[in-house]
Every structure is written in structure tokens, then in C-alpha cells.
N, C-alpha and C positions, 0 to 999 in steps of 0.2 A: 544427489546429495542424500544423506544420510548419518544422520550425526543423536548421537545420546548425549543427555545431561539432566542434572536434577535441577527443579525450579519450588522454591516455597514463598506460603502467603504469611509467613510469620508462626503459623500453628502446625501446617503440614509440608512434607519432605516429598513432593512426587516426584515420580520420574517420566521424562519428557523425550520425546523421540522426535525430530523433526527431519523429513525425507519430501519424496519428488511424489504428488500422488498418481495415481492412475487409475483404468477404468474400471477397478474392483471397489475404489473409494467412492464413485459419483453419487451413488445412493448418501452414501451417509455423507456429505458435500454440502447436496441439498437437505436435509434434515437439520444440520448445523444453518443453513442460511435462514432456515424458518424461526430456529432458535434466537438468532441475530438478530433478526427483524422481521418481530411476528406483527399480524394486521394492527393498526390500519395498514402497514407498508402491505403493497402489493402482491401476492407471491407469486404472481408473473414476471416478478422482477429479480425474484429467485434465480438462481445457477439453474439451467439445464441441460440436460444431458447431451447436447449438442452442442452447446457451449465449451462443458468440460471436456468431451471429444477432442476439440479444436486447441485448447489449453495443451492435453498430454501430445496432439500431434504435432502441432506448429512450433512448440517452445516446451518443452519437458523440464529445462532449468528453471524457467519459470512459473511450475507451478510445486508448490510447497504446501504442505501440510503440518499440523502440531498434534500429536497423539498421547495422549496418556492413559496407560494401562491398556491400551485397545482400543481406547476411544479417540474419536478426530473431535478435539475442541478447537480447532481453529487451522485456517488458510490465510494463502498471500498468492496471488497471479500475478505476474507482470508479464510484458512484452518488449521489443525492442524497437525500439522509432529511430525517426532524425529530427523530430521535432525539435524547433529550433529557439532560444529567449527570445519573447516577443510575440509570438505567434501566437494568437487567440488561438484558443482551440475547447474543444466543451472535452466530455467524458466520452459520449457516444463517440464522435468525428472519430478521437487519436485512438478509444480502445474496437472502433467497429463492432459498439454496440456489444461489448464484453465478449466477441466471437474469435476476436485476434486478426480474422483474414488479412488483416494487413500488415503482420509483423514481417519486421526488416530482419534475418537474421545477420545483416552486419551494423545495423543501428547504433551509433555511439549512445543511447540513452536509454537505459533500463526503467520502462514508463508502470508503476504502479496500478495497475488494473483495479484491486479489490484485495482488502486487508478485515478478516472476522474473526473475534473471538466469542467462546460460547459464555455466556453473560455468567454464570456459574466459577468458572477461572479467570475471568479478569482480572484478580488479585496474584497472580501469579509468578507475571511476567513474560506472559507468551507470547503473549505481540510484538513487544521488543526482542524477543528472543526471533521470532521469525524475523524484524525489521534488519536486525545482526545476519542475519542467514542471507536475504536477498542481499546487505551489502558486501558480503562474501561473494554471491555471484558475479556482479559486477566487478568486483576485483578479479574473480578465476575468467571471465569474459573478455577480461580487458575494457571493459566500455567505461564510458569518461563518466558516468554519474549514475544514480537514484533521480526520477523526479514522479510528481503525482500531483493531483489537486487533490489538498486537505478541504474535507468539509468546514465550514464556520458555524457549529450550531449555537452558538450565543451571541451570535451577530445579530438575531432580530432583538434582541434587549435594546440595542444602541442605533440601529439604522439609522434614528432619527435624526440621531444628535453627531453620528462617528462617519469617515465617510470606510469603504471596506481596506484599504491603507491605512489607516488610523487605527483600526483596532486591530490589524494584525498588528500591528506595532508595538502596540503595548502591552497584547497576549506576548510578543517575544521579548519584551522585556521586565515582561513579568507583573507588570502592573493590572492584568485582568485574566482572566481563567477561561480557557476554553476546553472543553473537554479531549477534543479532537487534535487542535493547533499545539496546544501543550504536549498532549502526548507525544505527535510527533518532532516539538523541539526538543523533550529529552530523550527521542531514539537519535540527535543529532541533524534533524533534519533546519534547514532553514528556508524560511521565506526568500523567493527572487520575483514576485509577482502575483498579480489579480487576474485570473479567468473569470470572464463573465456571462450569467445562462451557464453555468458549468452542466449543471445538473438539477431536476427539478428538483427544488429541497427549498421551503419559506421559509425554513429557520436560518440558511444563510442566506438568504436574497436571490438565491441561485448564485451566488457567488460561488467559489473554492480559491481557498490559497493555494499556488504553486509551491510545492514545497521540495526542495534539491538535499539529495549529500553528494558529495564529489569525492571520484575515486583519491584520497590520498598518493598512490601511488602514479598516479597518468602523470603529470609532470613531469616525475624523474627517468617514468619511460620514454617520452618525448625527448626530453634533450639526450638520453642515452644513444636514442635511436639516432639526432642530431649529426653526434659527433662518432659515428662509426664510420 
């Protein structure tokens, strides 16, 4: 992939380049992840350079980059599974510990790895603009959806009171704000379910919402295929 286009925050016009990265980008990959999440987050939990390896060699459509002016303000990795609705499963299990060793290259489900933007451009649109870009893959892939576990980082306001069903609920219907759940309902994404122990993180209980888009088109390829 490789695609230009301009994105503004209301006052500036930049221009946005979003492509497939590789291993001339790792260095600044990892610089952008410190950016994202500087200590207390770990930066052992940072991208490394063996990680990114395994990204460009296993699956190269899934990995993406956002560049403006020569800079990499933001990524998206997925991979491909057969993970199935229902399936408990944490972040480590389905992404192998962000390493991929286990992508499926004929996986009907394009599984979300890890989505950054550099704190600086968040005004921008670049996240959704990548979120646009991975479901263009899935459409040129043919695979039947997007899914991922969204963080809940406003979930510990309500633990108390909400159980993690309940407040995704009313983040998608708009009666409460989450920073993360929202963003991804207006990239289109929607809730199909609770992962539990997703991932360590107390501001969602370790929870994560499953969050899906489905390829629009996989149906009409289906029954096309059907009736030949």
C-alpha cells in the first residue's frame, strides 16, 4: 500500500503519506512508541526490532505506517487468524506476544495487533485514516472482517457500579465517553463482546472490548460464489 492525501486539524493543511513500512522505518517505529507511551509504561513493551522483523516478514499488508513530511507519526499492525466469536482469548495468546509467529496467511479475520499515533497529531485524523487503510486491506484480502480488543480506559470510574457490558453499552450509544471505545465507534467499529485478562491495564480491569467491522462486500461474494 501506498496511498497520499492531505489531513487538517482545523488550522493546518498537512500532507499524509500512508504505506507498508519496513526495516529502514524500525528505528523510528520504536521512537514513535516511546512517544505513545512514555514511562511509567514500560519501554520493554515498546516495538522491537525483532518484533518489527516478523511484522515486515510474516505479513507486510499488515504493517502500515502514517508519515508526514518525513516523519512517521503513527502505525497499525495486524495479522490474520481464525479466531473465532466466543473465543476468550487475551492480546498475547492471538497476537504471539506482538511477534505474529502465528499468523494464518489464509485467516478469515484481520486481527488488530497495535494502533499509535504520535500525541502531537491526534488532531488530525490519522488514526482513522489508517483505521480506513486496514479496512481497505481486508476488502483487497478478501477476509470476512477487522476485529481487535479496544482498551476501556474509563472503565475504572464505574467498575463499581457498571458490570464491563454495561458500559460498553452506553459508550456505544453514546451516553458515556471513552476515549478509546469511541474513537473506535466512529472509525465504524462495533462491539461483538468482553475479553477478559485482555491485557494488563487497571484502568480497564484488564478487560478489552472486541471490537469488529465486517467486510461489506463478503456476502455478496458468497452467494455470487453460491450460484456459479
Amino acid at each position: 500500500m501506498h496511498k497520499q492525501l492531505k489531513v487538517s486539524d482545523g488550522h493546518r493543511m498537512l500532507p499524509l503519506t500512508i504505506r507498508n513500512y519496513d526495516r529502514r522505518d524500525f528505528a523510528k517505529l520504536i521512537a514513535l512508541q516511546g512517544l505513545c507511551f512514555p514511562p511509567p509504561f514500560p519501554s520493554e513493551l515498546w516495538w522491537n526490532e525483532a518484533q518489527l522483523a516478523e511484522h515486515t516478514a510474516r505479513f507486510p499488508d499488515g504493517a502500515l505506517c502514517a508519515e508526514v513530511e518525513g516523519v512517521i507519526v503513527g502505525s497499525m499492525t495486524a495479522l490474520r487468524t481464525s479466531v473465532q466469536d466466543g473465543e476468550n482469548h487475551t492480546w498475547a495468546s492471538v497476537t504471539d506476544n506482538g511477534y505474529i509467529r502465528n499468523h494464518e496467511p489464509h485467516g478469515e479475520t484481520l486481527y488488530v495487533v497495535d494502533i499509535c499515533i504520535a500525541p502531537e497529531y491526534r488532531k488530525l485524523g490519522i488514526g482513522k485514516w489508517l483505521m480506513q487503510s486496514m479496512y481497505e486491506t481486508v476488502v483487497h484480502l478478501n477476509c470476512s472482517r477487522l476485529l481487535g480488543g479496544g482498551r476501556m480506559p474509563g472503565y475504572y470510574e464505574f467498575a463499581g457500579t457498571l458490570t464491563p457490558h454495561e458500559y460498553v453499552h452506553l459508550v456505544s450509544i453514546g451516553q458515556k465517553y471513552d476515549p478509546v471505545l469511541t474513537f473506535l465507534l466512529k472509525c465504524g467499529r462495533l462491539p461483538i463482546g468482553i475479553a477478559t485478562n485482555y491485557i494488563v491495564d487497571e484502568q480497564s480491569n484488564h478487560y478489552a472490548a472486541l471490537m469488529e467491522w465486517r467486510n461489506p462486500f463478503m456476502k455478496e461474494r458468497m452467494e455470487w460464489n453460491t450460484s456459479v
